[in-house]
Each structure stands twice: as C-alpha cells, then as structure tokens.
N, C-alpha and C positions, 0 to 999 in steps of 0.2 A: 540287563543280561550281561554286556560289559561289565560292569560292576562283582556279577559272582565269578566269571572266567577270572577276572585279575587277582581276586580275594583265591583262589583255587589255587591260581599258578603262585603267589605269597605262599601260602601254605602247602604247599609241594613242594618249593625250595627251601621251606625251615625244614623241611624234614630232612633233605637231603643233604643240606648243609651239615647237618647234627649227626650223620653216619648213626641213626637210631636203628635198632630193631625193632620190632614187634613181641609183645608177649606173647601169652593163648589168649590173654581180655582183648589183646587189639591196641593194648597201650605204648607209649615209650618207654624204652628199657632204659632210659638214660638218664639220670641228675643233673641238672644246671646246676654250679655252684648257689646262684639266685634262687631256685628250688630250697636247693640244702640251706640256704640261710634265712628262708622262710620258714621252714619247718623248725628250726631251733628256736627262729624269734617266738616261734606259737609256742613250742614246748617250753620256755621263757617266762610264756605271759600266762599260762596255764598247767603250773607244776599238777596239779591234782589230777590232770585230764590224762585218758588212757586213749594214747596216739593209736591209729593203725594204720598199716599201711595194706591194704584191699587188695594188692596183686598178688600173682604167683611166683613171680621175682622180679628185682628191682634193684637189685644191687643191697651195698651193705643198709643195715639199720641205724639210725642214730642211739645211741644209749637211750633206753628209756620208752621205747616203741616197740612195738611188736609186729607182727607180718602174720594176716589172718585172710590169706585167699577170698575172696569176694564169694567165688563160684565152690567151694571148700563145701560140702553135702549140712557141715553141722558150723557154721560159717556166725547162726546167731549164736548157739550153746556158747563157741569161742572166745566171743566176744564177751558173754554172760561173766563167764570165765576171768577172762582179764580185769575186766570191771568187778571182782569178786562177789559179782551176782547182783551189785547193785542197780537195777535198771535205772534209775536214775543219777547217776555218777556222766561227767562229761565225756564222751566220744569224740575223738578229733579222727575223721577217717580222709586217708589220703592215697591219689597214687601219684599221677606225674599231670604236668603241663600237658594242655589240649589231649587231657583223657577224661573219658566221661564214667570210670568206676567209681569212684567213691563218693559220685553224687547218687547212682544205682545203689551203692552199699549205704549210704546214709537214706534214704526212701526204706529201702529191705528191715532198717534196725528201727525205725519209725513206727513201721507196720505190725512191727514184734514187740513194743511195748518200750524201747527204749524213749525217753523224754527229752536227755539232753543231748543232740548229736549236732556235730557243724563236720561243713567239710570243708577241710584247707584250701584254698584255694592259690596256685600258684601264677606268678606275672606270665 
C-alpha cells in the first residue's frame, strides 16, 4: 500500500513540475524535448510510415505527421485517408508521455481492419 501512495505522490509531482495541462482526452498538452526527439528518431527509421498524432491538440506537428483526433466521429475514414486507403501501410499513432490515447487509437485501427499499427511510445 506504501508502495502505490509513494508511486502516486512521484507522479503528481511530474505533473506539476511540467506546469502541463490537460486536453479534452485527459492527456498532456506538453512536448518534452525527449518526446520530440523520439518521435523524429521513429519518423527516421520509418520514412514510409503515416505518423499520427491522436489528440485534439498538442502543440505544433513535426513535418511529415498529421493530427487526427482519436474521438474525431470519422477518426478511422481519416486515417483510411492519410494512408491513401491502404489498410495495410504502417500507422505510427502517438500522443504524449503517461497518456494512454494512442494505445485506445491503435486497438480502434486494429478492430477496423488496419494490419500494420504500433504506437510510439515515449520515455
């Protein structure tokens, strides 16, 4: 029980340290450089892949990504979309550290017939 109070009180002080807000998903509105330099290394290692970034906002985009609302009514068509309808073309879907969208939005593109989807995961 120790154990989850202290992991609780850790994580309520990263929050507040990071002067984060909240989206409408629940997530952080904020980039760690460390973020930002993960997401380049994937788009890096995966020129072909069609990045998305799941939230509602999140600050700017890196070139080459797109920002497709998770909760968005036509959210897979979007998706369809950027991937130029290929269901199987690779999906990289992302939002921020200790947010749990873009594992919800890689499950949601799974279920719709999408094949190749990962989700970034940030430190």
């Amino acid at each position: 029980m120790m154990k989850n109070i202290l992991k609780g009180l850790v994580l309520a002080s990263i929050f507040s340290m990071a002067h984060v807000g909240l989206n409408a998903s629940g997530c952080a509105g904020h980039s760690s450089q460390s973020e930002k330099q993960v997401l380049l290394d994937a788009m890096a290692q995966y020129p072909d892949a069609v990045f998305v970034n799941v939230l509602q906002s999140a600050g700017e985009l890196p070139d080459g990504a797109v920002r497709i609302p998770m909760n968005n009514p036509d959210f897979i068509e979007q998706v369809k979309e950027a991937a130029g309808g290929d269901m199987s073309k690779t999906i990289m879907v992302y939002c921020k550290a200790l947010c749990g969208a873009s594992k919800m939005a890689k499950e949601k593109l799974l279920e719709a017939g999408f094949i190749n989807v990962e989700d970034v995961q940030f430190p």
